[in-house]
ZAMARGU-4260 file (C-alpha; in steps of 0.2 Angstrom, whole numbers, plus 5000, padded with zeros to 4 digits):
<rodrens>
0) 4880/5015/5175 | 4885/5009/5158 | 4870/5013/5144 | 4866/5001/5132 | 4873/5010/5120
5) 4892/5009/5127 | 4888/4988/5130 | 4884/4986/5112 | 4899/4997/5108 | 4910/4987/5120
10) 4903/4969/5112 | 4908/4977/5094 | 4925/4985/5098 | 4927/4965/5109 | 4922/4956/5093
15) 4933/4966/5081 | 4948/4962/5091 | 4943/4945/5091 | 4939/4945/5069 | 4951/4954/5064
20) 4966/4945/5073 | 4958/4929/5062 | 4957/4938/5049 | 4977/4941/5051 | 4979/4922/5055
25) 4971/4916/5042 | 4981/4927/5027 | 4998/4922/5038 | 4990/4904/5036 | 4988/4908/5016
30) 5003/4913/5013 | 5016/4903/5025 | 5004/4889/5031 | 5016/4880/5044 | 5023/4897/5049
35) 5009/4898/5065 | 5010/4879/5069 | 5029/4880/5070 | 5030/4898/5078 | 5018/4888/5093
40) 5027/4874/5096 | 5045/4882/5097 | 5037/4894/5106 | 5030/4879/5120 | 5045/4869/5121
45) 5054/4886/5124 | 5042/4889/5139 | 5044/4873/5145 | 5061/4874/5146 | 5061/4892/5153
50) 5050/4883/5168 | 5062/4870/5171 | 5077/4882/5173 | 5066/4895/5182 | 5057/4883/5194
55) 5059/4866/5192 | 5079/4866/5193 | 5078/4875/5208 | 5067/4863/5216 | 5078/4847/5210
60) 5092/4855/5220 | 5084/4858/5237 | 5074/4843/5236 | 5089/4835/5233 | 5098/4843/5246
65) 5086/4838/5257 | 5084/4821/5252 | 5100/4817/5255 | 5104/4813/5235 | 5122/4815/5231
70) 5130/4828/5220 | 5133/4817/5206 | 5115/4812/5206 | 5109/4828/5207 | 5121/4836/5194
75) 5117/4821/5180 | 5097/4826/5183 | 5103/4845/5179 | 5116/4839/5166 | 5103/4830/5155
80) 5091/4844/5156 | 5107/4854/5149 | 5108/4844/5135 | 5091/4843/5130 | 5090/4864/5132
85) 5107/4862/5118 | 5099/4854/5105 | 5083/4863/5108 | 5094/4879/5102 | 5100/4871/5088
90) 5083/4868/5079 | 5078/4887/5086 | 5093/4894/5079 | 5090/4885/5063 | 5071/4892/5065
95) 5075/4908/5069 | 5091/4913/5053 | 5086/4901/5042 | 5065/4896/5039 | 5058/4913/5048
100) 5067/4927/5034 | 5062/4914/5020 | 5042/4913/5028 | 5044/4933/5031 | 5049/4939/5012
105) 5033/4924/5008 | 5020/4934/5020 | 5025/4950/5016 | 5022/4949/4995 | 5008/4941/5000
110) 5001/4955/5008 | 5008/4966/4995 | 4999/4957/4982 | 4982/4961/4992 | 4985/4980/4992
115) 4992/4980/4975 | 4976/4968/4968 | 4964/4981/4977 | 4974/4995/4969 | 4970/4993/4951
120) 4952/4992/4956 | 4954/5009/4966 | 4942/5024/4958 | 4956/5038/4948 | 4944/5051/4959
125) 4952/5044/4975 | 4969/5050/4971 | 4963/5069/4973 | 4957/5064/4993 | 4974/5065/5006
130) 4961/5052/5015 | 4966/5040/5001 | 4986/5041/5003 | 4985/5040/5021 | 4974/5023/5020
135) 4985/5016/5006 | 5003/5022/5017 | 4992/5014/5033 | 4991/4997/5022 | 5007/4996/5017
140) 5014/5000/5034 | 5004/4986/5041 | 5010/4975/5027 | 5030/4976/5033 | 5029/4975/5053
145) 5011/4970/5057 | 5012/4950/5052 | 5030/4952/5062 | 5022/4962/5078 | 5007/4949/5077
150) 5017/4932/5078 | 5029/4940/5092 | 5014/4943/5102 | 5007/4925/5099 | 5023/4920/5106
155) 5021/4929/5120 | 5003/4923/5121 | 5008/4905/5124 | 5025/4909/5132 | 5017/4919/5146
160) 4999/4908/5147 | 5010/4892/5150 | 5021/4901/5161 | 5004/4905/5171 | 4997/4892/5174
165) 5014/4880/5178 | 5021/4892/5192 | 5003/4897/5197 | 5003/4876/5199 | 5020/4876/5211
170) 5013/4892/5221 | 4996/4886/5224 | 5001/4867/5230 | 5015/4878/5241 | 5001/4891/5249
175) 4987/4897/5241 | 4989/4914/5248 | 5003/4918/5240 | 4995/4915/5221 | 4980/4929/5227
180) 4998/4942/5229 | 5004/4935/5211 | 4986/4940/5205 | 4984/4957/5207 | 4992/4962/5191
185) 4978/4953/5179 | 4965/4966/5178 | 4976/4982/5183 | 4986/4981/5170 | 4974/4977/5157
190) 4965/4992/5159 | 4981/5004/5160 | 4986/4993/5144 | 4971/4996/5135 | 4973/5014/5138
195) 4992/5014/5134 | 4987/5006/5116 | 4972/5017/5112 | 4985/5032/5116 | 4999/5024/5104
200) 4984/5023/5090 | 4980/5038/5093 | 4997/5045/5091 | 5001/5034/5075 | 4985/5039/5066
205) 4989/5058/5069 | 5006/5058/5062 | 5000/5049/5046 | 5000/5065/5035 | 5016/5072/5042
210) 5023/5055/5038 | 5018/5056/5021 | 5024/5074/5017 | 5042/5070/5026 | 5042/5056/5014
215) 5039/5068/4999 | 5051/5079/5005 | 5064/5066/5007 | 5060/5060/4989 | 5062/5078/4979
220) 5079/5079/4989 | 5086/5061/4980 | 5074/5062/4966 | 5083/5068/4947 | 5067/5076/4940
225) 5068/5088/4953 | 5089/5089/4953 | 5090/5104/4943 | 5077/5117/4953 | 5086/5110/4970
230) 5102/5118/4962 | 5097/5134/4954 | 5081/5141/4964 | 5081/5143/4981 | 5067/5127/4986
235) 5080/5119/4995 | 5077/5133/5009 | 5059/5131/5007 | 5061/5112/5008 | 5070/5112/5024
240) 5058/5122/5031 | 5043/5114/5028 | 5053/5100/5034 | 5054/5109/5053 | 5037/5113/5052
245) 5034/5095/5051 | 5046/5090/5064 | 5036/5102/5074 | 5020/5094/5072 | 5028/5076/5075
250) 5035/5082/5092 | 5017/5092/5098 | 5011/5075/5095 | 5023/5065/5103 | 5025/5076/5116
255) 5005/5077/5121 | 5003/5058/5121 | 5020/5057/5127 | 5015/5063/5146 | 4998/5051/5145
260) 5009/5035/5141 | 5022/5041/5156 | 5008/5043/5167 | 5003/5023/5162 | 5021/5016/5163
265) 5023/5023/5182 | 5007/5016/5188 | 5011/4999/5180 | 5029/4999/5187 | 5023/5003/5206
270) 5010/4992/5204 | 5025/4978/5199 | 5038/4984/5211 | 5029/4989/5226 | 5012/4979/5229
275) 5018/4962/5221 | 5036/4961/5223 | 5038/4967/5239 | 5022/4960/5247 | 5026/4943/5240
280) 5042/4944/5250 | 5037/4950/5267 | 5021/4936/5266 | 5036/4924/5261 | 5046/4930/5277
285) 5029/4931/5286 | 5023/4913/5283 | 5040/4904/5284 | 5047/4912/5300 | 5031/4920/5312
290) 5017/4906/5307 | 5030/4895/5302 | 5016/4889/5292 | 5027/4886/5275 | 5044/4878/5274
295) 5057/4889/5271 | 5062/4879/5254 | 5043/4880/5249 | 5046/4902/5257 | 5062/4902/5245
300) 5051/4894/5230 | 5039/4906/5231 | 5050/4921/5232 | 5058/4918/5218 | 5043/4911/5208
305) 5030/4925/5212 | 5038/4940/5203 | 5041/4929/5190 | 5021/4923/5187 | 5016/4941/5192
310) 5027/4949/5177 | 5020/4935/5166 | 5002/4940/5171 | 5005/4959/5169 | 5014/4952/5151
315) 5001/4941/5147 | 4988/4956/5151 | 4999/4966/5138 | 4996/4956/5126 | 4977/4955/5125
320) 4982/4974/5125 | 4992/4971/5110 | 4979/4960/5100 | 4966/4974/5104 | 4979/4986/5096
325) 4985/4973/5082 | 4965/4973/5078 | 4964/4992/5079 | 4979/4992/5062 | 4973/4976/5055
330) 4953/4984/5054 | 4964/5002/5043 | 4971/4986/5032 | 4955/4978/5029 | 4948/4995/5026
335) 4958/4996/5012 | 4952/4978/5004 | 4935/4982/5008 | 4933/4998/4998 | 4920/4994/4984
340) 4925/5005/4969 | 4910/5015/4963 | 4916/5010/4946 | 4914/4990/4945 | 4906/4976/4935
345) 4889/4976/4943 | 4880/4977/4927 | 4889/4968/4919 | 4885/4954/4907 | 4898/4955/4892
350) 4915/4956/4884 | 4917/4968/4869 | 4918/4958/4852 | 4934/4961/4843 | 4924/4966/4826
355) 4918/4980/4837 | 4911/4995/4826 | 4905/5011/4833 | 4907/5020/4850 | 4894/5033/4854
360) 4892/5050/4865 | 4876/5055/4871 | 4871/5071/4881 | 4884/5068/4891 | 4888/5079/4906
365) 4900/5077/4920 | 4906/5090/4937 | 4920/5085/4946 | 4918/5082/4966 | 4919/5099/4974
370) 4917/5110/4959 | 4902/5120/4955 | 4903/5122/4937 | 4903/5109/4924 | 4918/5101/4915
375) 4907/5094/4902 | 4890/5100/4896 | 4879/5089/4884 | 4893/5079/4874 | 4888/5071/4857
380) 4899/5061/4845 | 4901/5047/4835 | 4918/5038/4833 | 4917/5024/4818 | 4929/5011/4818
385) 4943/5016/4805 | 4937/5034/4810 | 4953/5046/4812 | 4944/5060/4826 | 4953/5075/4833
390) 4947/5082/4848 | 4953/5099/4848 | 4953/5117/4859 | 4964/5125/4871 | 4968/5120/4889
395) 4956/5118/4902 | 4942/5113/4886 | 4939/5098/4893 | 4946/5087/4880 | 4954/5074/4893
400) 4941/5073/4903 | 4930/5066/4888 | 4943/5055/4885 | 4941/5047/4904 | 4926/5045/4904
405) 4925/5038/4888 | 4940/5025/4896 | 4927/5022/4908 | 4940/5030/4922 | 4924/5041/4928
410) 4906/5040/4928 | 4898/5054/4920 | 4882/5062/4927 | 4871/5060/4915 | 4874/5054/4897
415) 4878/5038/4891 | 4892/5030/4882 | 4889/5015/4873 | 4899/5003/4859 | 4889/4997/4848
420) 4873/5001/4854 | 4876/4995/4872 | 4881/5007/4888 | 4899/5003/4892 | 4892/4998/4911
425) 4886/4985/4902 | 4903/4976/4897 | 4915/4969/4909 | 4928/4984/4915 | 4944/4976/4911
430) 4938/4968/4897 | 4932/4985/4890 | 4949/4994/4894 | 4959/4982/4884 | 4950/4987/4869
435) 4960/5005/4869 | 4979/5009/4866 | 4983/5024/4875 | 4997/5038/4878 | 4992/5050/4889
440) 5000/5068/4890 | 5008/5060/4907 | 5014/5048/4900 | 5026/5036/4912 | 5042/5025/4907
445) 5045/5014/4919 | 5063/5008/4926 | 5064/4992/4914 | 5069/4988/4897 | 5066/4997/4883
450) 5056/4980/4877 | 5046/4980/4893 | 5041/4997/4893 | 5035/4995/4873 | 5026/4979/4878
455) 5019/4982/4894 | 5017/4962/4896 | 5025/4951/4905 | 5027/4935/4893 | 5037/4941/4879
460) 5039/4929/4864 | 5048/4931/4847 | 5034/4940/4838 | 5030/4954/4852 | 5049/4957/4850
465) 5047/4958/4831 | 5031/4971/4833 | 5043/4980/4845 | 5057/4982/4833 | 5042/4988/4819
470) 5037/5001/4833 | 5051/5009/4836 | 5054/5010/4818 | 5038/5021/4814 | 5042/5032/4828
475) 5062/5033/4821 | 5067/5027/4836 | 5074/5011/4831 | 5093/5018/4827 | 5095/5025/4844
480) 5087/5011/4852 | 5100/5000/4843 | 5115/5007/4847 | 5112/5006/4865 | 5122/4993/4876
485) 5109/4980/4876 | 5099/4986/4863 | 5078/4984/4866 | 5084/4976/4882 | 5091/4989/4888
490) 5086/4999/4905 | 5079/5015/4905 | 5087/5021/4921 | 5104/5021/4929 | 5094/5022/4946
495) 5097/5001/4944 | 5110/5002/4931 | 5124/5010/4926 | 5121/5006/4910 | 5102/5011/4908
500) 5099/5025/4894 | 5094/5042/4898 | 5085/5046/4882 | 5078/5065/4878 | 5062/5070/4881
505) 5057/5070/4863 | 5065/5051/4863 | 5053/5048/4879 | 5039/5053/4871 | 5042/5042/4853
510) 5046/5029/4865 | 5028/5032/4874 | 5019/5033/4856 | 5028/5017/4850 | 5016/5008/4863
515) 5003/5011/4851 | 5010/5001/4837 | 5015/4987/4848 | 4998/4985/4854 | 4984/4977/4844
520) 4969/4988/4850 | 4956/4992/4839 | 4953/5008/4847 | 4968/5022/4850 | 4969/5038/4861
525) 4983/5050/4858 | 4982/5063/4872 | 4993/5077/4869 | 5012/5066/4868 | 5020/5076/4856
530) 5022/5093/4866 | 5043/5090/4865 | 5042/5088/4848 | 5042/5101/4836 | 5026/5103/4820
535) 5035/5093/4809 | 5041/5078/4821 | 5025/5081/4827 | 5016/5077/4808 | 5026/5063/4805
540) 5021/5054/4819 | 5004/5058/4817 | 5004/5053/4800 | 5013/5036/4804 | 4999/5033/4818
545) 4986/5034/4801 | 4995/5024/4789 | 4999/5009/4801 | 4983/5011/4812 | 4971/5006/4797
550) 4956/5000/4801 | 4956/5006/4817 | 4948/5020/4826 | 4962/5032/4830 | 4957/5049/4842
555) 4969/5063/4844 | 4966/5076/4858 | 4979/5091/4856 | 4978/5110/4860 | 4991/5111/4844
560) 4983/5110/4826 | 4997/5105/4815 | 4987/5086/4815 | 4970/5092/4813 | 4972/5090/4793
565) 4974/5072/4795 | 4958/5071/4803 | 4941/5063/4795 | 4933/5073/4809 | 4938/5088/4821
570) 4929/5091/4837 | 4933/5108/4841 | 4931/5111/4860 | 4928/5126/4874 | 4922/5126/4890
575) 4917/5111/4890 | 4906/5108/4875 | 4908/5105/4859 | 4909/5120/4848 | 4910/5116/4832
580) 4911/5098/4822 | 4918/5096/4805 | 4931/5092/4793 | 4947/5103/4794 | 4940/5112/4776
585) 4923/5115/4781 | 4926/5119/4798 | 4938/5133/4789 | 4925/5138/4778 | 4914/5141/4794
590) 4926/5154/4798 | 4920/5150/4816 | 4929/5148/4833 | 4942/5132/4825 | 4946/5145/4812
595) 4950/5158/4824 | 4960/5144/4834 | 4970/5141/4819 | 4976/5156/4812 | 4981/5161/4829
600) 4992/5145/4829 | 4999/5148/4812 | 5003/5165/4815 | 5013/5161/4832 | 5021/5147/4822
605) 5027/5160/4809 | 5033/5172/4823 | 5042/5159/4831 | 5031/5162/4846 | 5023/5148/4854
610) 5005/5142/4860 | 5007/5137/4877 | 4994/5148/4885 | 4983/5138/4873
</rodrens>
């Protein structure tokens, strides 16, 4: 007997199929709104006309036949069907090539715009958890062939439900018997249906992370940044072995699921072939010639008719199989839209003023998820607009994780951050953001122009170009930006364009600081972007970054020293705290740890050595 328990569980799984298919509907609806209303009516006159060529034809003729009509008769009633089934085929043609790929591309970067929306509110934690990539390939996957899979089954829905119920119609006025034959298929099939799409769930869901890893794969073998290790070390072997590994796993997977959904299809064909196609026969030979109790064009009707309405109940049994399984994807996708990052504006009440003064650290300490120790232990510092900081120390001091979660990127444990005297939770995230320039140490260039890429906007007018050209000149980048074949508009990749720049890596990374004085932030992070350059690249930038960042707070973070002069204030950083605060002179004098750090540096610098392990 069923507990209560698996009857609640049954109303739940029965009403997600039936929200989550509305839910689909109504973002179709959004984003192509006579996209359903057409797809249902070409798909009714479609079903009516498949009656009348299935059924009703038939009928005219023996009728006919019977009735004595004459051939011409007959053949101007099937004639004018023709020609109504003709233009039909016109307008579906027309449908079909020309209105559906146009409502398609709209559906489809609608959906797109969803995911990518709920994207820049994801948490940066999430991108450490494989459960993240695998919801985020599971929504994009839904986004090319689910609104596709979903209308085809809607087609179906009302191709096979009319289909039902007009040759049930003939069958029944016939002999009533033969429509309990035709019947048998209904709830059979839904069950081994059900079963069949809980095993093809099942399977998708379990090849989602070989999926992903044979994507990556595929990726480092077309991919340039990984072009020259493909050619000199031997990953390529260790490449194409992963890759059997992975082919392994697909094929267990397959393979187990493979023998259930076998094991569905025969019972589902026998149940067709045998009990209903054959039983409808012989009752059709039974009835028309031992009881004699049906005519033999009514015996004829029906044994052409009852396959027909029994495969469109087994299909139409399908399909609720299929919305069941449409709802099991649709609930990963809205999954996806409903995370709630931790991260948010719940508190929020404010916008940063643009006269803002002074950011502040307090006792701040932060533990990354998983990790025993602390990154950060007690943090204090006070960074004044105007205000050039270094945060300094070796690798692994905790110098960028300050940095994220003073961007607001993480929430610290305990601590505060505030600007001007208010907790950063308290001002609107974006908002907040915008009020810092940033270059990271991984740093991106994207596939767009030079201009773009400085900018980072997508309305760009005479000025911003002006305060482009500036940039680049600050960084001396403007000459070789210049001589390019477009110039600032030129691509940086010949992925697109054969004419894209391939600029150095030093170039890349100017290119990457020049975003700094294209922007207008009052605040600036410098995290570790000059590691191609050499000391004295490396001063000149940092030195341009003062003169024309007046006024602004500017912080630099950097396991390299050859800055730290410029600094009004260093914070010199291991293990997570900060070790020592000063001025580059005092914090000399102090012949502490910052002192130790830098005669180290200067001495590798002198040797010709070089301060990577740092």
């Amino acid at each position: 007997m069923e507990s209560s328990g698996e009857r609640a569980e049954a109303r739940r799984v029965k009403t997600n199929a039936i929200t989550n298919n509305i839910f689909w509907m109504r973002h179709i609806f959004c984003a192509s709104k006579a996209r359903i209303f057409l797809n249902i009516l070409m798909t009714i006159i479609q079903a009516v006309f498949n009656f009348i060529f299935d059924v009703y034809i038939f009928l005219i003729v023996l009728d006919g036949w019977q009735n004595g009509d004459g051939f011409w008769n007959i053949c101007r009633k099937v004639g004018l069907i023709c020609l109504a089934q003709i233009f039909f085929l016109a307008a579906r043609n027309w449908y079909e090539s020309c209105y559906v790929p146009q409502s398609n591309l709209r559906i489809s970067q609608y959906m797109r715009k969803l995911v990518s929306g709920k994207m820049k509110e994801i948490d940066l934690l999430c991108y450490d958890a494989p459960e993240f990539y695998d919801g985020y390939i599971r929504a994009m996957n839904e986004v090319e062939g689910r609104s596709d899979a979903f209308l085809a089954s809607m087609n179906s829905f009302v191709n096979n439900l009319f289909a039902i119920f007009s040759t049930s119609f003939v069958i029944f006025t016939i002999d009533p018997a033969f429509l309990a034959i035709a019947l048998i298929p209904l709830f059979v099939s839904f069950f081994i249906g059900k079963a069949q799409g809980k095993t093809r769930f099942a399977c998708r869901m379990e090849t989602q992370a070989n999926e992903r890893e044979e994507a990556y794969i595929r990726r480092i073998f077309y991919s340039k940044e990984y072009a020259e290790e493909m050619r000199t070390t031997g990953i390529a072997r260790v490449l194409i072995r992963h890759f059997g590994d992975i082919m392994e796993g697909f094929q267990r997977i397959v393979r187990k699921h493979g023998i259930r959904m076998a094991f569905y299809e025969y019972l589902d064909y026998m149940l067709m072939d045998v009990v209903v196609y054959l039983g409808g026969i012989v009752l059709a030979i039974y009835k028309a010639v031992v009881t004699r109790t049906v005519a033999v064009s009514g015996a004829l009707v029906v044994a052409n008719t009852i396959s027909s309405v029994s495969w469109s109940i087994r299909s139409f049994s399908d399909i609720l199989v299929e919305f069941q399984e449409h709802a099991m994807y649709i609930g990963t996708f809205m999954e996806f839209l409903a995370y709630e990052p931790r991260i948010n504006d719940d508190r929020a009440r404010l916008s940063p003023q643009e006269g803002s003064r002074l950011l502040t650290v307090r006792n701040l300490f932060y533990t990354y998820p998983g990790n025993a120790a602390p990154a950060l232990k007690d943090i204090c510092m006070d960074i004044q607009r105007g205000q050039k900081i270094a945060i300094l120390g070796p690798n692994g001091s905790g110098k960028s994780t300050l940095v994220k979660l003073i961007m607001r990127y993480y929430e610290p444990d305990s601590g505060a951050i505030a600007l001007d005297g208010r907790e950063i939770c308290e001002y609107f995230v974006r908002d907040y953001r915008r009020m810092f320039g940033t270059v990271f140490q991984d740093y991106r260039l994207f596939a767009f122009s030079v201009l773009e890429n400085l900018l980072l906007k997508d309305h760009i007018d005479g000025e911003d170009r002006r305060r482009a050209l500036h940039a680049l000149d600050l960084t001396e980048l403007r000459d070789r930006i210049e001589a390019l074949e477009s110039g600032i508009d030129t691509g940086l990749s010949k992925e697109f364009d054969e004419d894209g720049a391939v600029l150095s890596g030093g170039e890349m990374q100017r290119l990457a600081v020049s975003r700094l004085f294209a922007g207008e932030c009052p605040y600036l992070i410098v995290d570790e972007p000059t590691s191609a350059l050499d000391p004295l690249a490396e001063y000149k930038v940092f030195r341009n970054i003062l003169d024309y960042c007046e006024g602004r707070a500017v912080i630099f973070i950097s396991h390299r020293l050859s800055s730290a002069v410029l600094a009004d204030r260093i914070y010199y950083m291991e293990d997570g705290e900060v070790a020592e605060v000063g001025t580059h002179d005092a914090l000399l004098a102090l012949n502490g740890k910052y002192a130790a750090f830098w005669d180290k540096q200067v001495r590798l610098y002198k040797e010709g050595g070089h301060d990577e392990e740092h």
